[in-house]
C-alpha positions in Angstrom: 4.1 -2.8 -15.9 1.4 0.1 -15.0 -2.0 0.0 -15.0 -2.6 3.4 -15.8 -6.8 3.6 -15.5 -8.4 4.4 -18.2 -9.8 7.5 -18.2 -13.1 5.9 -19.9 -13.4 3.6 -16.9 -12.6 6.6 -14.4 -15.8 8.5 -16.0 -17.7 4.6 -16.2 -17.0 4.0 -12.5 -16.9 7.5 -10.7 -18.5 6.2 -7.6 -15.8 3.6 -6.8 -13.1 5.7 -6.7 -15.1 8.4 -3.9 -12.9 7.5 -1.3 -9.9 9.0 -3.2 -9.1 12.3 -0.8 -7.3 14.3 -3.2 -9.2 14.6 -6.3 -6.0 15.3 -8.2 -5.3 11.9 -8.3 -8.0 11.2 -10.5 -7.5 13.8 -12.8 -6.2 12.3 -16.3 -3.2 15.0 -16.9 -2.4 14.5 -13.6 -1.9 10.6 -13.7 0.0 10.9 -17.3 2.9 13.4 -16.0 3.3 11.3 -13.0 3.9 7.8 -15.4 6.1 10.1 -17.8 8.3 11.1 -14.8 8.9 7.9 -13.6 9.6 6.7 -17.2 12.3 9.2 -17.3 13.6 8.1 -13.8 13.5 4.3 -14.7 14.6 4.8 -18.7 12.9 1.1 -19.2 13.8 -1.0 -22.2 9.9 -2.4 -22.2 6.8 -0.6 -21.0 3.6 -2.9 -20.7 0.2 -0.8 -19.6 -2.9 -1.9 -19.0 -6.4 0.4 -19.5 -5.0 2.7 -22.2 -7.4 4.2 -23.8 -6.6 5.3 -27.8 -6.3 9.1 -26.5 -3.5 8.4 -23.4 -1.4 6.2 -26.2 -1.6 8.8 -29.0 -0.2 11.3 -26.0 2.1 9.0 -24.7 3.4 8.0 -28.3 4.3 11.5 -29.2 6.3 12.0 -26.0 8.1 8.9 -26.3 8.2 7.8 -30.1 11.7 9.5 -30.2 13.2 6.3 -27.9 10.5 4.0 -28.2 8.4 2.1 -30.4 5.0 0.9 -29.4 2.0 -0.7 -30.1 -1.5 -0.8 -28.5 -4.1 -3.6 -28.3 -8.1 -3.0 -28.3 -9.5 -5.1 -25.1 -11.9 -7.6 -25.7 -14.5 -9.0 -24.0 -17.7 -7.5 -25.1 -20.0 -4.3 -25.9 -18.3 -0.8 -24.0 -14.9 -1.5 -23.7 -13.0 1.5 -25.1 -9.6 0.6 -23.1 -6.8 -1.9 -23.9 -2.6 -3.1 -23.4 -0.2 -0.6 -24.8 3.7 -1.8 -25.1 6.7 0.2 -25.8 10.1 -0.6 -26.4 13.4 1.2 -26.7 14.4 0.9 -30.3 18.2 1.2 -29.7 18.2 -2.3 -27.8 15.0 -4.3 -29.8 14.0 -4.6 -33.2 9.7 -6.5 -33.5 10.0 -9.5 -35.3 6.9 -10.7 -35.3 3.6 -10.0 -32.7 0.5 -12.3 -31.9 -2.3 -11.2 -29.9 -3.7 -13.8 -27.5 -7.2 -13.7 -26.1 -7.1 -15.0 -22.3 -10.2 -15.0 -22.0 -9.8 -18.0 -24.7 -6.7 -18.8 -25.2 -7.3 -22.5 -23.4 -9.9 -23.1 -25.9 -6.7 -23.8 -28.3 -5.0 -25.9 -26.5 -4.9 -30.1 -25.8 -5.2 -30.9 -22.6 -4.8 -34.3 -22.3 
């Protein structure tokens, strides 16, 4: 599991990440060959990723669709948020049956707590 900053939030929040000495570490294309190589290194069965904005999953999804199926969620939780959970999966070893989204933020609001 990687959260892979959004590149959104990177732009949103420039100032909180001054204290980052080499800029390259920031930079988006940068970040993306540094997940893909340890994807390679670690050939996972399941992927999950946090802050993955629409752009980094189409990118990621064309690298990887030959091994891997995947999926990615919008986040919730008001007005801005461009950034959400991407999964893949190695479709030699797992076949989606079914998928539910859950809400966190809300998810208690279902259950009976008694």
């Amino acid at each position: 599991s990687y959260n892979i900053l959004a590149n959104s939030l990177l732009k949103k929040y420039q100032t909180g990440y001054s204290y980052v000495l080499d800029q390259k570490y920031l930079d988006p294309d940068y970040r993306l060959d540094l997940l893909v190589k340890d994807l390679e290194e670690l050939l996972p069965d399941i992927m999950c990723l946090q802050e993955v904005d629409k752009e980094t999953f189409e990118e990621l999804w064309m690298l990887l669709k030959d091994e891997y199926e995947g999926n990615r969620i919008q986040r919730l939780g008001g007005e801005g948020w461009i950034d959400g959970l991407a999964t893949f999966y190695n479709k030699e070893k797992f076949v989606l049956i079914n998928e539910k989204r859950i809400d966190l933020d809300n998810c208690f609001d279902e259950l009976e707590v008694t």
